[in-house]
N, C-alpha and C positions, 0 to 999 in steps of 0.2 A: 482313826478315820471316822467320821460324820460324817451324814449326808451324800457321801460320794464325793466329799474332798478332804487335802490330806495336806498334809504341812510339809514344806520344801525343809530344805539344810537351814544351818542358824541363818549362811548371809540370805535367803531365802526364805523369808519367815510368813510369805503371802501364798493361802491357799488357792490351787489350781482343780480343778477338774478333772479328773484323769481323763476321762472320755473325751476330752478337748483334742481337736481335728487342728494338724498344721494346716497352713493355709496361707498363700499371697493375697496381698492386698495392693490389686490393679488401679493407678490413677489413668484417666483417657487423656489429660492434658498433654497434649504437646505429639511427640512420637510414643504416646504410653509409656508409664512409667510401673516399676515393680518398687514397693516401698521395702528398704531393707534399716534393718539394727545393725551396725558393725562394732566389734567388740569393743573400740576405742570409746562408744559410747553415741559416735558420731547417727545421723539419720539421717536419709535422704533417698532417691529414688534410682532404680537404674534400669535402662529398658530390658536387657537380660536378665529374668532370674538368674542369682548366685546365691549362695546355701545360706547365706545372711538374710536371704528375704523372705526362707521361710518364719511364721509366725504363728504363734497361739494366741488366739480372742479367746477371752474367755471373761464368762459374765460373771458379773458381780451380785446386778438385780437384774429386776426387768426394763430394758433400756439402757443399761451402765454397764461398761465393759473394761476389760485391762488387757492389755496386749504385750507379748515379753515374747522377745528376739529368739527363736531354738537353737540357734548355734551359739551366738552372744550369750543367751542368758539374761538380758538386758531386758527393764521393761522399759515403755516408751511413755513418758511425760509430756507435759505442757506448764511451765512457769507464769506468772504474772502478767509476764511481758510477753505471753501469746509464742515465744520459742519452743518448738521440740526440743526434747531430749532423750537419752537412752541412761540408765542407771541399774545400781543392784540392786538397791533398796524401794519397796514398793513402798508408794505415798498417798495423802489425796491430792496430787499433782499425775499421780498414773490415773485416775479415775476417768473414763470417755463415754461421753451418750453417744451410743450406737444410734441413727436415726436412718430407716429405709425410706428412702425419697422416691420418687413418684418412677424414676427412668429404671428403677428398680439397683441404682448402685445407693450403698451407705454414706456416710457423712460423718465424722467421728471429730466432737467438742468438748471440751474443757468442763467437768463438772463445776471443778474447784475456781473455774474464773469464765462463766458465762460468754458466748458470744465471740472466744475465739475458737479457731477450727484446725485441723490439720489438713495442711495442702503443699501442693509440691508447683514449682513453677515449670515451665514450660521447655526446663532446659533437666528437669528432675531436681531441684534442689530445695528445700525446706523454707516453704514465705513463711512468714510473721503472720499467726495467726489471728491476730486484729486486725490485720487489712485484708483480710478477705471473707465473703461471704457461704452461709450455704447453699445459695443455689450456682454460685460457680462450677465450672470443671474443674477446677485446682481442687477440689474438697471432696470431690465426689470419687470415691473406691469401691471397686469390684472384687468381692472376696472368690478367689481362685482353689478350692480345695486337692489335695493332691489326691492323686489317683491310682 
């Protein structure tokens, strides 16, 4: 152990935080949405918490975050082609700039491919994050801490 992080299992090889706080992450699009990981790998939004939507942020630097599913296990990516995903293996496709925007909800984009964003549509489902921007509501989350 360094610095107050520690090394996960083999398939698990990205360190975390210990002191790392679960937490939802609230979209306001549509009927509000809860952003969850489901073990299949799938992601997308449901207006109930269910135990898939708890989540750990956890930073990387300062501004750059990685986010991975607590039930799933899963961390949550962004490809090329601006798609989410959930996987085991952490990448720099997991890498996300955390950005606090003005309404005081976050905004979380693609290190590794500039300019795409994660957003859920208005129905809770995962847009393409090249067709959307960050000052939309689709982009904009509210981290939920548990209590």
């Amino acid at each position: 152990m360094r610095d107050g992080l520690q090394k996960g299992k083999a398939s698990d090889p990205h360190p975390i935080r210990e002191e790392v706080k679960q937490q939802l992450l609230y979209c306001r699009v549509g009927i509000g949405y809860h952003l969850q990981i489901l073990p299949s790998g799938s992601v997308g939004g449901v207006h109930k918490p269910t135990e898939h939507c708890w989540l750990k942020v956890f930073s990387m630097k300062h501004g750059v975050v990685g986010i991975r599913g607590v039930k799933s296990a899963l961390y949550l990516c962004m490809n090329g082609k601006g798609l989410a995903y959930a996987t085991e293996q952490f990448s720099d496709d997991c890498l996300l700039k955390e950005h606090l925007e003005e309404n005081h909800y976050n905004t979380y984009s693609s290190l590794s491919h500039p300019g795409f964003y994660l957003a859920l549509s208005h129905k809770g489902v995962l847009r393409k994050g090249s067709s959307v921007g960050r000052h939309q509501a689709c982009t904009h989350f509210l981290p939920r801490r548990k209590s």
